[in-house]
N, C-alpha and C positions, 0 to 999 in steps of 0.2 A: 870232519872237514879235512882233516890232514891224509887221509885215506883216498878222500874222494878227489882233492884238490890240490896235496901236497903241501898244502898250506894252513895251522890252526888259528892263523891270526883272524879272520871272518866268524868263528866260535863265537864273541862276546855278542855279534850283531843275532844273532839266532837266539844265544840265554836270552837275550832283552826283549825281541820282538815275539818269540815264540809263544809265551803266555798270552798274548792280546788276537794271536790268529786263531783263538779257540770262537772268537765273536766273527770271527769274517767267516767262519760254518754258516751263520745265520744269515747273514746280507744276500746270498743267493736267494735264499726261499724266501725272505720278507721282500726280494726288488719283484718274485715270480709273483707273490700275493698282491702285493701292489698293481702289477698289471694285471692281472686279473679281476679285479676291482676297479679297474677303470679309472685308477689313481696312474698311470704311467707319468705323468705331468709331474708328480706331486715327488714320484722317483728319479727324476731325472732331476730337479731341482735339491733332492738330500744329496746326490751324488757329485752335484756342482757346487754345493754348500763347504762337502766332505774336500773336493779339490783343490779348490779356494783357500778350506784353512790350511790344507797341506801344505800347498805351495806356499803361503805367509809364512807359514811355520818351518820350511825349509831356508827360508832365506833369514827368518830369524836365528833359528838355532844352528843352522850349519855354518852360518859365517862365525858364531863365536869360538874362538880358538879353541875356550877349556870342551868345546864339545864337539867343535869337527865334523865328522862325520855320523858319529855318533847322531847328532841334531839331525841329519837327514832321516835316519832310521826312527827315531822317535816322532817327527813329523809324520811320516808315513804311517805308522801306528797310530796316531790319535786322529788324522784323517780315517784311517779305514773303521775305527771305533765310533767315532762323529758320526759316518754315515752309518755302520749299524743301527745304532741307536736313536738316530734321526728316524728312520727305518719301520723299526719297532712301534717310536710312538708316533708315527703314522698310522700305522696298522692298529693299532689299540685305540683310536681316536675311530675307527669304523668297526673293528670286531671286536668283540670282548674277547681276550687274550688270559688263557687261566694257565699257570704254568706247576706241575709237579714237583715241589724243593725237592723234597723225600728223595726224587731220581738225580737231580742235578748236583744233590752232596751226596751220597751214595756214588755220581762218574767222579765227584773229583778225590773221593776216598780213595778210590781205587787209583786214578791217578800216581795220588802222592804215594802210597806204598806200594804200586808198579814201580815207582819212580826211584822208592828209597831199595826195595829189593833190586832193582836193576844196577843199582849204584854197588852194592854190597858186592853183587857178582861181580861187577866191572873192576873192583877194586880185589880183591881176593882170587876172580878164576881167568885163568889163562889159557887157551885153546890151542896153542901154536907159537915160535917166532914172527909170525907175519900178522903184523896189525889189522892187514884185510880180514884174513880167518878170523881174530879177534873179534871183528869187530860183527862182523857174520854169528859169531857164536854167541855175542850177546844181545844182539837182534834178535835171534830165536830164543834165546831164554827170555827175555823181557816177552816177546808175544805168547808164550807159553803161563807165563806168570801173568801175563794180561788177561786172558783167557778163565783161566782157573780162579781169577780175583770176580770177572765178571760173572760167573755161573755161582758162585760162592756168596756173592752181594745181590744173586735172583735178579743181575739188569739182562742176560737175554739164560735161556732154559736149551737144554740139550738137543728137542724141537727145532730151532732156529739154528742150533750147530751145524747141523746136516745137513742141511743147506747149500752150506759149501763144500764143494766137491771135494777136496781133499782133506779137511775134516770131517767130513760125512762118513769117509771108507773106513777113519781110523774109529769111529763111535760105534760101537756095539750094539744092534739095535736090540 
C-alpha cells in the first residue's frame, strides 16, 4: 500500500477483507449457473437479499465509533459472503453439487506456507534501497514459491505449465 499509495494506513482494510474475497471467486460462476438454469429470478433476489443486509449493516456498524470505518468494510464482506452462499444453496437445491476437500485443503496448504515462506523472505531479503524493487522482488519470489508448492502438492502438472507462454519457454520439454 505504501508503494502503491504512499500511504499504509488502508493495509488493515485489505488483512480483514482479504480472506472472505477467496468466496467472491465463486459468486460469478454460481450467478452464470443460475441463469442458465433459468433461475435468473432466483439471482437477482440472493443479490438484493446480499445488498439489503449490507447496506443495514453499514449503517449499523459504521456508525459505531469503536468501529468506524472498519463497520463498513466488514458490512461489505458479510454482504458479498451472504450472497455467495445464498448462491450456492440455490444451486444445490437444483444440482447435486459434490465438492473435492482433498483439492480445497491441499489450495489452502499451499496458501498458508506460500504465505509463511513469503513472510520469511520479506522479513530477511532485501533487493535494493527502494521499497518498489522490494517489493517487485518479493512478488516474484512468492510466485515462484507459488508455483513450486502447486506442482509439488500435484494441484496443476508441468502439462498445464506451458501453457503459459512465458512459462512455457522456461520448461524443458
Amino acid at each position: 500500500m505504501s508503494v502503491m499509495y504512499g500511504s499504509s494506513g488502508a493495509a488493515v482494510f485489505i488483512k480483514v477483507m482479504a480472506p472472505f474475497f477467496l468466496l467472491y471467486y465463486f459468486q460469478g460462476p454460481l450467478q452464470a449457473v443460475l441463469q442458465a438454469l433459468n433461475l435468473a429470478g432466483a439471482a437477482m433476489m440472493n443479490s438484493l437479499i446480499g445488498a439489503l443486509v449490507k447496506t443495514g449493516l453499514i449503517f449499523v456498524l459504521a456508525t459505531r465509533p469503536s468501529l468506524g470505518i472498519m463497520g463498513a468494510a466488514l458490512a461489505i464482506v458479510t454482504g458479498m459472503v451472504l450472497v455467495t452462499l445464498l448462491h450456492a444453496a440455490t444451486v444445490s437445491k437444483v444440482l447435486p453439487i459434490s465438492i473435492k476437500i482433498k483439492e480445497y485443503v491441499l489450495c489452502f496448504a499451499v496458501i498458508f506456507i506460500c504465505g509463511f515462506l513469503s513472510t520469511a523472505v520479506k522479513q530477511y531479503v532485501r533487493f535494493g534501497e527502494s521499497e518498489a524493487v522490494n517489493v517487485a522482488g518479493w512478488i516474484a519470489i512468492s510466485a515462484v514459491f507459488y508455483i513450486i508448492l502447486l506442482l509439488v502438492f500435484r494441484l496443476i502438472k508441468k502439462d498445464e505449465l506451458r501453457r503459459i507462454p512465458i512459462i512455457g519457454r522456461l520448461i524443458v520439454r
